[in-house]
N, C-alpha and C positions, 0 to 999 in steps of 0.2 A: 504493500500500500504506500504508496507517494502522492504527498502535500504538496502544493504552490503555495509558497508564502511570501518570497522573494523570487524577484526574475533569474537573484542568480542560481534559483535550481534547479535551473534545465539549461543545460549545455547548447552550443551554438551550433552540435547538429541537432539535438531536439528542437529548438525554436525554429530550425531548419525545414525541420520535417514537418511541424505544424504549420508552416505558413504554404507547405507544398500542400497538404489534406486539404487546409480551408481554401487554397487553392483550386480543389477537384471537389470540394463541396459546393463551392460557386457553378462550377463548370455542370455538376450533375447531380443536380440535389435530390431528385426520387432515389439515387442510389442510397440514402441517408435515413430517409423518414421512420425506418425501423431500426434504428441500430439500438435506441435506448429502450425498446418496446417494455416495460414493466420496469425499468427504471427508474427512480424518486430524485430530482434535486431539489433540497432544501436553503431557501435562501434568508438568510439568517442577515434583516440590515438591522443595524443600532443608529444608523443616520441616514439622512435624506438622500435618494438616490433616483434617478429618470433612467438614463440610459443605461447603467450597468447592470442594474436590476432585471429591467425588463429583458436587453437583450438576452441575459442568465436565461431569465424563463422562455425568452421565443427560441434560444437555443437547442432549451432540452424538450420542448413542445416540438420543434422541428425535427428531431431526432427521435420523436415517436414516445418518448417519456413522460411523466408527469412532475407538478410542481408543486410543493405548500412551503409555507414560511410567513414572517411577517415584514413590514416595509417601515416601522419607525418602532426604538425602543419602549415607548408607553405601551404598545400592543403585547409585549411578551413580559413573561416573570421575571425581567431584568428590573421593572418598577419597582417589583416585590422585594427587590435584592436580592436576586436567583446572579450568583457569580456567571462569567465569560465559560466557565471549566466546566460546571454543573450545563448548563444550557447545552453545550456540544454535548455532553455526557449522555445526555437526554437524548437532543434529537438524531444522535447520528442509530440512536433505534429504530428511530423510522424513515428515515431517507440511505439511499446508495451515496448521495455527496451532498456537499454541505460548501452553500458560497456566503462570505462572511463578510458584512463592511463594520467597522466599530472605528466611532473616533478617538478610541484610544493607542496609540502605537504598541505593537503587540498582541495585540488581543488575540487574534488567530493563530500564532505564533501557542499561547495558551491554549486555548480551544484544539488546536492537534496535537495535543498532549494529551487529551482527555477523550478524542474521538474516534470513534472503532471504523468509521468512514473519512474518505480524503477531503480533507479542507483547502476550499482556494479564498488566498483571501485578496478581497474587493475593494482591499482600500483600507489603510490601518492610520485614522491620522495624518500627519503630514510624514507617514513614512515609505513607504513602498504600496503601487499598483499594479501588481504585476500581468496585472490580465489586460489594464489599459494600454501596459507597455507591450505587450502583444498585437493590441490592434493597432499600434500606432506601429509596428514594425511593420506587421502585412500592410497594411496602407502605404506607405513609402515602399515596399516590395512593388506593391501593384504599381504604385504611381510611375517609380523613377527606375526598376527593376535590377536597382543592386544597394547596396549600403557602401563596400567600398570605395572609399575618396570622396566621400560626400561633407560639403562644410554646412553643420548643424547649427544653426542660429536658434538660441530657448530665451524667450522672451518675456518678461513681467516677474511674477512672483516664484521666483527660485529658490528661495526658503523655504516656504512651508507647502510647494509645488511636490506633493507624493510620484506626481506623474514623470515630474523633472527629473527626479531622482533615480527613476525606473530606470528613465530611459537612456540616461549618462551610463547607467550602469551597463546596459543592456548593447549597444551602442560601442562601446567601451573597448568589446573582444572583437570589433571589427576592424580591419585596414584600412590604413588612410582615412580615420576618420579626425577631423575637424572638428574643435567647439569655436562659438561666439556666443559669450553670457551678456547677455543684456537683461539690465536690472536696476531701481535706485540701488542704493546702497545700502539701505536696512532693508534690503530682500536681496542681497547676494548670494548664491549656489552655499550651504553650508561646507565648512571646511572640512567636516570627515568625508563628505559624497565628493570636495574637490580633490583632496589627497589619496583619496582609494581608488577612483577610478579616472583621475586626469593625472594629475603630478607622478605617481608612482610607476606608469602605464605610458611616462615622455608622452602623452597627447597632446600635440598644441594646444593652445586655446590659447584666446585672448577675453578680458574682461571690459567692459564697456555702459557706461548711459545712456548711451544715444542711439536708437534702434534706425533713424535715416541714416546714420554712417554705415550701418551694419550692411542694409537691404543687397547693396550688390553684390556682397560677393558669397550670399547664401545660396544653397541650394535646397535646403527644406528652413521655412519657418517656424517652430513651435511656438505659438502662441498660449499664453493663459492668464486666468482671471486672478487678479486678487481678492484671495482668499477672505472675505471679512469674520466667518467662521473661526479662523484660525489666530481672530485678532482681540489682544487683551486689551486693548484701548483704541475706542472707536475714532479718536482726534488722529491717530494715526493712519488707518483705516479712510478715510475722507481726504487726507494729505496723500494717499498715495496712489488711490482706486484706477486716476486718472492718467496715471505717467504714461501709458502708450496705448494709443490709438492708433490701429492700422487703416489706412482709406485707399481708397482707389488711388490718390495724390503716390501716396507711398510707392504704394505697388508697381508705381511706373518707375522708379529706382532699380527694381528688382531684375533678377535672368526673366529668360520668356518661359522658360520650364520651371522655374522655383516651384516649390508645393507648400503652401500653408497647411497647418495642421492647427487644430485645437482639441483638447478631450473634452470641453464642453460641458456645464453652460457658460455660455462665455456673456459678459452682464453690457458692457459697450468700451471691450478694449478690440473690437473687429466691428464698424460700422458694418449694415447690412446692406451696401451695393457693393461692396466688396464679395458677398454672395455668388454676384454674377460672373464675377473672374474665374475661367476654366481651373487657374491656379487655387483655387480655391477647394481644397479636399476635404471639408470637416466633416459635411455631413455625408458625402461619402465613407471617410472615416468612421464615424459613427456608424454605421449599417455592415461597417466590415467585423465592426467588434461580435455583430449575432456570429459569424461564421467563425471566427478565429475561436472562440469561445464554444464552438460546436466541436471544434478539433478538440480544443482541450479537455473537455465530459467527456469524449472517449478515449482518449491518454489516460486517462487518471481512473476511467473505468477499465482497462486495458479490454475496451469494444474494436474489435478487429473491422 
């Protein structure tokens, strides 16, 4: 039995290999529709979640499975002060797998300590996404059809960004890859995510404010929102929400093939006719995460 808790526990031919499945699940999805047939995922959020959630259950709905769980922590015995350990403990009785978001860092981390089914976890805090940084791999797969030599431009809140972190990480074991951190400066890339996976690893990168100097010489933009969840003081929060806006203006800085990326919701740091720019993947991106996420339910169910 193997957990996802972090991206880095699957190897770079494993994330290899899943981005080839969700690949041929695109390509020929009635070959699919039973593979979970009488299979349970239990989606276990303790925080507010749209797309993760849902494509979780259109994933395993599409794979011929079914799904229960609940979608905010007032709903389940966590009210009650039913612990992270007891709750997995419980439900991995009634489910085959078990996808977990808690805004606390760790939690799932505990929770597959305690659970007799495999936990992927959805989102831990401002620590690791590892299923987000999944779709955002396949998604740059599909777009641009290689990761080697590509310069990574992560834009906005790099701090408390789970997603960021993923994907520096994930990113990281590939060639010729490129950073550009664009960020104020009290949301700069933390310094363990910078020295484990950039410093230690000689990856260039340069750090930067200003995301117009950046734009040319990116090839994928990672854009994201700041975080107001993840903020102890809302005067800070209001000082910083605003720092970058990407517009159409922008975009004309950028290559003709750049690809934007967001993992979304994104609140107004990507004006919406910026939408219409083909460069524009997110919500592409988003509808890749149902299939990548289809590959992974049957990894972890080892569904041939």
């Amino acid at each position: 039995m193997r957990h996802l808790i972090d991206i880095m526990d699957l190897s770079v031919e494993e994330i290899d290999g899943l981005i080839a499945k969700a690949s041929d699940i695109v390509a020929h999805p009635d070959a699919y529709r039973e593979k979970c047939r009488y299979k349970k995922l239990a989606t276990l959020f303790f925080e507010p979640s749209t797309r993760t959630r849902l494509s979780f259950e259109a994933a395993m709905l599409e794979l011929g499975g079914q799904v229960l769980g609940f979608s905010e922590a007032s709903s389940s015995s966590a009210a009650k002060g039913e612990s992270v350990a007891d709750t997995a403990a419980i439900v991995s009785g009634y489910a085959d797998i078990i996808a977990m978001r808690h805004p606390k860092e760790g939690a799932p981390l505990v929770a597959a300590s305690r659970s007799d089914v495999p936990i992927i976890n959805a989102g831990d805090g401002g620590h690791f996404h590892p299923t987000q940084t999944l779709t955002d791999l396949f998604t740059i797969s599909r777009e641009l059809g290689r990761f080697e030599g590509l310069t990574v431009g992560l834009c906005g809140d790099l701090k408390f960004g789970r997603t960021v972190h993923s994907l520096i990480a994930a990113l990281s074991r590939y060639a010729g890859i490129r950073f550009v951190l664009i960020s104020p400066e009290e949301l700069k890339v933390p310094s363990y995510v910078k020295n484990k996976y950039i410093k230690e690893k000689g990856i260039p990168y340069r750090q930067t404010t200003s995301l117009d100097d950046a734009m040319s010489e990116l090839d994928v933009l990672y854009m994201t929102r700041v975080q107001k969840e993840r903020f102890f003081n809302e005067e800070d929060y209001l000082r910083l929400r605003d720092s970058y806006i990407l517009t159409p203006e922008k975009m004309t800085l950028a290559k003709k093939d750049m690809v934007v990326l967001h993992p979304l919701p994104r609140v107004n740091e990507i004006t919406t006719d910026v939408d219409l720019d083909p460069r524009a993947a997110y919500f592409r991106q988003a509808k890749n995460g149902k299939f990548i996420r289809m590959a992974l339910i049957m990894k972890l169910l080892e569904v041939e």
